[in-house]
Structure formats: structure tokens, C-alpha cells
C-alpha positions as CSV (number, residue, x, y, z in Angstrom):
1,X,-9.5,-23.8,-14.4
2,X,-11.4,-20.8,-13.4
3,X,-9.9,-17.5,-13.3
4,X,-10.5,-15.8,-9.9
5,X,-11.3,-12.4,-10.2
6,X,-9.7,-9.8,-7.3
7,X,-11.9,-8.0,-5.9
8,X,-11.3,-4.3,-5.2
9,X,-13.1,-3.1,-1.9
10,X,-13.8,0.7,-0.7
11,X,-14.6,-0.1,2.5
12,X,-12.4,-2.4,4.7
13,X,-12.1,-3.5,8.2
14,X,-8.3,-1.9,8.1
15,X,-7.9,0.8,5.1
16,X,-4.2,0.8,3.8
17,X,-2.1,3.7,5.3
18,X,0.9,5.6,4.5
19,X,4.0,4.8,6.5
20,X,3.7,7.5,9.0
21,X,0.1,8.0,8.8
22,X,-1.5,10.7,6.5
23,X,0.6,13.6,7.8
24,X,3.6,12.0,6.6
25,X,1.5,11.4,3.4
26,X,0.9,14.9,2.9
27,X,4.7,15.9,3.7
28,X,5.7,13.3,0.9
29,X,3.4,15.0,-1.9
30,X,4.4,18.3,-0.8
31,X,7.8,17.8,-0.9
32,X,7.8,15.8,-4.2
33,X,5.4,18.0,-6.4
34,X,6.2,20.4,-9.0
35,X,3.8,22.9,-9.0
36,X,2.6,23.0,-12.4
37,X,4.0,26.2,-14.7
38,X,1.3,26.9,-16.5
39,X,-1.4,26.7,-13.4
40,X,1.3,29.1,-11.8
41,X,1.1,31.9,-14.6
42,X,-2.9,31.2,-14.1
43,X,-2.7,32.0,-10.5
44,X,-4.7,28.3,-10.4
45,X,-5.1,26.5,-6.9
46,X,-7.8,24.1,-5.5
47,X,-8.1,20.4,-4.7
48,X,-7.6,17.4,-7.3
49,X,-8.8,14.0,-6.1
50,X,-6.9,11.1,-7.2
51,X,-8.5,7.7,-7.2
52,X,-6.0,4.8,-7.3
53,X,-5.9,1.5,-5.6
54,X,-4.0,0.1,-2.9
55,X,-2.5,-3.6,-3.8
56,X,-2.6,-6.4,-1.2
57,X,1.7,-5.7,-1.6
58,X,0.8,-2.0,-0.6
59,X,1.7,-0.8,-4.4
60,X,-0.2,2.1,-5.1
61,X,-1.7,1.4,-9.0
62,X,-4.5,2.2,-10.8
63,X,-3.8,6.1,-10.7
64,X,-6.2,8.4,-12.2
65,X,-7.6,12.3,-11.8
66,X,-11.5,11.6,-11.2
67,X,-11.9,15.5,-10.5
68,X,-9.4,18.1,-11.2
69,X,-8.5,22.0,-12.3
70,X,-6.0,21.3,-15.3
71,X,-3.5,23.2,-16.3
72,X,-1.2,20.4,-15.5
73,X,-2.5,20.1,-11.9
74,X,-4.2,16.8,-12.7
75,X,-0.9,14.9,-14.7
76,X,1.1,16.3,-11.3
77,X,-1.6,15.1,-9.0
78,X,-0.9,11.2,-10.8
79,X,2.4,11.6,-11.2
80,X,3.6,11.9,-7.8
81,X,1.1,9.0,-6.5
82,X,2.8,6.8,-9.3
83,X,6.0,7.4,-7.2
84,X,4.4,7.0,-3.6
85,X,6.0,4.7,-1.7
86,X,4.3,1.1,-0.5
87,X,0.9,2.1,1.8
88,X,0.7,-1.1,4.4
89,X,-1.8,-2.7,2.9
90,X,-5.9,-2.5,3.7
91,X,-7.0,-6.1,5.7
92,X,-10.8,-7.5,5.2
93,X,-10.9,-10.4,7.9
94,X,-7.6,-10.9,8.5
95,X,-6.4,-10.8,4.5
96,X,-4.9,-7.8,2.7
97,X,-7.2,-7.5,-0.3
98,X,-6.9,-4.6,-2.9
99,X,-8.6,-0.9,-1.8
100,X,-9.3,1.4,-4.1
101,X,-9.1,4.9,-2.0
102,X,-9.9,8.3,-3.3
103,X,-7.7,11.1,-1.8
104,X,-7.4,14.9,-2.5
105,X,-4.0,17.1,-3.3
106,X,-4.1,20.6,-2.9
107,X,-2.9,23.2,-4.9
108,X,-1.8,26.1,-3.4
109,X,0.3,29.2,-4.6
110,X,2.8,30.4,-1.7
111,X,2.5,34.4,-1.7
């Protein structure tokens, strides 16, 4: 018995998407992230894009910084995609198949 491997696609006929659509992505980071003390008291901001993958359930796993700023921006970043809830899941001919996406958060200190 042969073990299938599951592919992981980047590009799909329909990409998985947030309940709501990206706005309502961006409303659930923002309301959920804890802007990171130490990057605070550094007066750090910019963009960390997180790379994770989008199962055929919709589970988002496979969460990891590929490019961040520190200071506790990049744990933060993974940490509240860990706790996303289910995308609807990306189709390739019909069949939800596994996605991997890459997205960006942005850090930004309120005045």
C-alpha cells in the first residue's frame, strides 16, 4: 500500500477565503492581536508575512514568520493565525486540496 502524498498548491482555481472575505480577515487580526511590549518601547512597526497553509477542512496549519521585524512581532504575527478561524477551503477542479498562502500583518503604533 502506497502512501499518497498531499499535495500543497499556491495557485488554485478557487483560493481559500476568510468567512467574510479579507476585510473581515483584517478586522479579526486586529481585534485579536496584542501589540507586542517590547516592539512598543522600540516604537517598531512594519509588515510581517506569515506563510501557512490552508487545509482541504479550511484549518489554517503550518504557521510560520517567513519575513518579519522581531521584537515579538513575528511570535504575535503566528500566534493569532494559529487561532484564525476555518478559511472555506481553496478548490483545484472541483476538490478542496491544501493551499499554502502567504499573507502580511501590519504593525502599526496608534499616536
Amino acid at each position: 500500500e502506497e502512501e499518497e502524498v498531499e499535495e500543497v498548491f499556491t495557485i488554485v482555481e478557487d483560493q481559500p477565503e476568510f468567512p467574510g472575505g479579507m476585510a473581515a480577515f483584517y478586522k479579526f487580526v486586529g481585534d485579536n492581536m496584542d501589540y507586542p511590549s517590547q516592539a512598543r518601547r522600540m516604537g517598531i512597526e512594519g509588515r510581517v508575512y506569515v506563510q501557512f497553509v490552508v487545509d482541504k477542512d479550511g484549518s489554517v496549519t503550518e504557521v510560520t514568520a517567513v519575513k518579519g521585524i522581531g521584537a515579538g512581532c513575528d511570535e504575535e504575527a503566528e500566534r493569532v493565525l494559529r487561532t484564525a478561524p476555518k478559511f472555506k477551503p481553496g478548490k483545484q477542479r472541483g476538490r478542496a486540496v491544501k493551499v499554502r498562502m502567504v499573507l502580511p500583518i501590519i504593525f502599526k503604533l496608534s499616536n
